[in-house]
N, C-alpha and C positions, 0 to 999 in steps of 0.2 A: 217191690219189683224194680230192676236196675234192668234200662236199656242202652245200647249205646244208640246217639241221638246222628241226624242226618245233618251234615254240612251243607249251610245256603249259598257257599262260595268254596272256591278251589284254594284258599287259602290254608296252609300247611300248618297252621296253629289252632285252627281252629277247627279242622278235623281229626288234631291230638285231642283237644279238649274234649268234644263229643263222645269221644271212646270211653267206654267201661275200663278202668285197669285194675288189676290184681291190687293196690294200693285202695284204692276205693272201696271195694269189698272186704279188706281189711281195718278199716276207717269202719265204716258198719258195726262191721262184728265188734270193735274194739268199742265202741259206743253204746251195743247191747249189754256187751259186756259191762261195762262200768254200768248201766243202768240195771244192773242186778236179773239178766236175763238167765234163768235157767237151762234154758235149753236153745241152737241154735244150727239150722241148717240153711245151706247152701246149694240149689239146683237136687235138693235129695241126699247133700253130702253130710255126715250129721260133723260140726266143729266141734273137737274137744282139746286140750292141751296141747297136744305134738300135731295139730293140723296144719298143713304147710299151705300157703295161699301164693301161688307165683304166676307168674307170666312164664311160658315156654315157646317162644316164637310169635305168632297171632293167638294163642290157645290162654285162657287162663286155666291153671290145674288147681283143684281144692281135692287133699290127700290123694295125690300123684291119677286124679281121675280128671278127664277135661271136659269140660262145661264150657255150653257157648250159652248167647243171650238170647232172648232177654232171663236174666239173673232176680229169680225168686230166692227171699230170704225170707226164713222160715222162724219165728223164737216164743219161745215159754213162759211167760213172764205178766207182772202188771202192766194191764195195757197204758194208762197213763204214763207211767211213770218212763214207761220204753219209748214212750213216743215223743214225752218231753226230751228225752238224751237223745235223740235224733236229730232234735231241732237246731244243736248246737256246737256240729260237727263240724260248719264250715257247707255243708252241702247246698241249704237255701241261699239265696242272694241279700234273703236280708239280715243275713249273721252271717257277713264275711270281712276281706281287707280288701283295701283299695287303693291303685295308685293314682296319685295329683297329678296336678302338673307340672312342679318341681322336681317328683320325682318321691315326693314324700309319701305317706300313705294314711289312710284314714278306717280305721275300723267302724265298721256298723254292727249294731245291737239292736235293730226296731223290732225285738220278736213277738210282743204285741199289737195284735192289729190296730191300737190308737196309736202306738209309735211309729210303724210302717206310714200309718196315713198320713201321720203330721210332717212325716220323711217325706213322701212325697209331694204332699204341699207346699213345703219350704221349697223344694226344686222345680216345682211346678210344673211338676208330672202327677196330676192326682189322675191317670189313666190309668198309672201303672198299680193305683192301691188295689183293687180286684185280683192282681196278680201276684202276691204276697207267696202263696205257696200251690205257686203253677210247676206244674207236672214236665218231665221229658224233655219238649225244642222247648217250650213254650219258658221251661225254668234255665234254657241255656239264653234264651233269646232275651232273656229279661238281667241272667247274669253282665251279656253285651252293653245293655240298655246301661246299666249301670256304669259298666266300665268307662264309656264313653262321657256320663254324666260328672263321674269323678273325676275325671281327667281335665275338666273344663276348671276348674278351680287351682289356685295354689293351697301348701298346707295351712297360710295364714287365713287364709281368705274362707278357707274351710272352716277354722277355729272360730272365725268371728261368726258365722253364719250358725254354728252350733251353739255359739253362748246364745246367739241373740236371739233363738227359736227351741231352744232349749231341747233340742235334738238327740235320740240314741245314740250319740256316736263319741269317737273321740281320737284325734290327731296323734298318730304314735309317735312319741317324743324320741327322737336322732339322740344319740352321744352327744352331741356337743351342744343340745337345748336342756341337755338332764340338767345343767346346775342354775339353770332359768326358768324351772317348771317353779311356780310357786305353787301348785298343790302339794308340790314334794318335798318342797323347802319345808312347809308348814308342817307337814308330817316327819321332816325329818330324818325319811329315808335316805338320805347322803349326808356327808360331812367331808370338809377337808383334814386330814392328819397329817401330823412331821411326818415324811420319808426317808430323811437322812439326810447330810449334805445339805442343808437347805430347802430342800426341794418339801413340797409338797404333795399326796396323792388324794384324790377325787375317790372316797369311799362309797359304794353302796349298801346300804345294811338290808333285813328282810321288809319286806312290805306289811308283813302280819307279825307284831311279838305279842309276845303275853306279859302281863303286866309286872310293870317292876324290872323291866329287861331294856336295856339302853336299844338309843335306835340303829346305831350302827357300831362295830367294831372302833375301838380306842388308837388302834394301831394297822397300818397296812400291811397284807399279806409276807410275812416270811420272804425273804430274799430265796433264788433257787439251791438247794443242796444244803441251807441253813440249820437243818437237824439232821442230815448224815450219820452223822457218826454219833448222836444222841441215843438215832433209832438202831442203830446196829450193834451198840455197846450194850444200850436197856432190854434191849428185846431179843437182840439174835445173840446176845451174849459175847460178840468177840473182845475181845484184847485189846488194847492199844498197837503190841508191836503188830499184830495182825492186820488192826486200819491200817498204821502206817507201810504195811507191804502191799495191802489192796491200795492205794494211791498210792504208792511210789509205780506202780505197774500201772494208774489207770485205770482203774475196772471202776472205782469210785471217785467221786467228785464232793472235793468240800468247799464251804462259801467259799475262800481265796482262789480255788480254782475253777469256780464258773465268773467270777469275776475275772482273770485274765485270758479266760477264755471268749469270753464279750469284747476284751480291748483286742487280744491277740489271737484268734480263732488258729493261725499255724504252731504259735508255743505249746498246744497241747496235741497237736499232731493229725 
């Protein structure tokens, strides 16, 4: 059961947040979904493939019929197994993200009740263990609780307070901390490669390979337009004179001409 929650203050963000939207109810479904739900309804709406879930003014519409709150959802399925996929939507406060006070952000995992507690031990809110998975204002008022908590910290200062208490969580590493993460180095999800000219580029490979599979790509991405006329000659079967009359008009772009089009953006028109 989804209701929209009552604002304690006249503050215009915070009576966004409280509101049920059309997004939320799709969050849901898409959650049941993946947790292998058979069957699922909305306010009596029954969700199958082409069900449209929108906002229409203040109205949410589920297949072009409008429902107001509080928003019962309805589904078919193993009850564990629906309820674990619930847990980690983002909806509790204690599986969500959070901003520091740089600016940076710290994701929380305590989805166990000994992680939540030990969560709030370290911050020395063990008030708030009991409220792990509070309902309605009480799970907006504790989402706040947190925000505020978060915010008290930098992300270093977060990072340390997690090693040192060995905490669910984990500091989401910036662009420009990826090539100083040593858990990544170790794993060797990144590398640097030639890029040409000298230059170097900062490679990412996938986080998961299977064995026997390097960890990241040998070479960096393809320059733009660099198989053009590869792909058109192999596959769409044209011609040579024919590329060369689609580029001489422009309709096509080869590597030397996105490259003077990068230095000289007016010589291509």
């Amino acid at each position: 059961m989804l209701q929209d929650g009552k604002p304690k203050s006249n503050r215009a963000f915070e009576s966004e947040r409280l509101i049920v939207h059309d997004y939320d109810l799709q969050l849901v479904v898409n959650e049941l979904t993946a947790s292998g739900a058979e069957a699922i309804a909305i306010n009596g709406q029954r969700v199958i493939s082409r069900t449209a879930i929108r906002c229409v003014g203040p109205t949410i519409m589920v297949n072009n019929v409008p429902i107001v709150p509080p928003f019962e959802i309805l589904a078919v399925g193993d009850p564990g197994t629906l309820a674990g996929g619930l847990l980690l939507g983002g909806r509790f406060p204690f599986y969500s993200v959070y901003d520091t006070a740089d600016s940076g952000h710290v994701a929380l995992a305590a989805i166990e009740p000994i992680l939540w507690y030990e969560f709030c031990r370290a911050v020395d809110r063990l008030d708030l263990a009991p409220q792990q998975f509070a309902d309605g204002e009480a799970r907006g008022a504790l989402f706040a609780e947190l925000e505020v908590i978060f915010a008290q910290r930098t992300s270093d200062q977060w990072a340390e307070l997690i090693r040192q208490r060995d905490l669910a969580a984990e500091v989401v590493a910036r662009a420009a901390t990826v090539p100083h993460d040593r858990h990544l180095a170790e794993r060797q999800v990144w590398r640097y490669v030639a890029a040409g000219n000298g230059r170097q580029a900062l490679v990412v490979g996938p986080a998961v390979r299977c064995r026997g599979t390097t960890a990241c790509p040998a070479a960096p991405a393809p320059d733009l337009a660099a198989d053009t006329f590869v792909v058109l000659r192999d596959v769409l079967g044209l011609d040579d004179a024919t590329l060369q009359q689609l580029q001489a008009n422009k309709v096509v772009f080869g590597p030397d001409d996105v490259r003077q089009r990068r230095l000289l953006p007016a010589s291509l028109g």
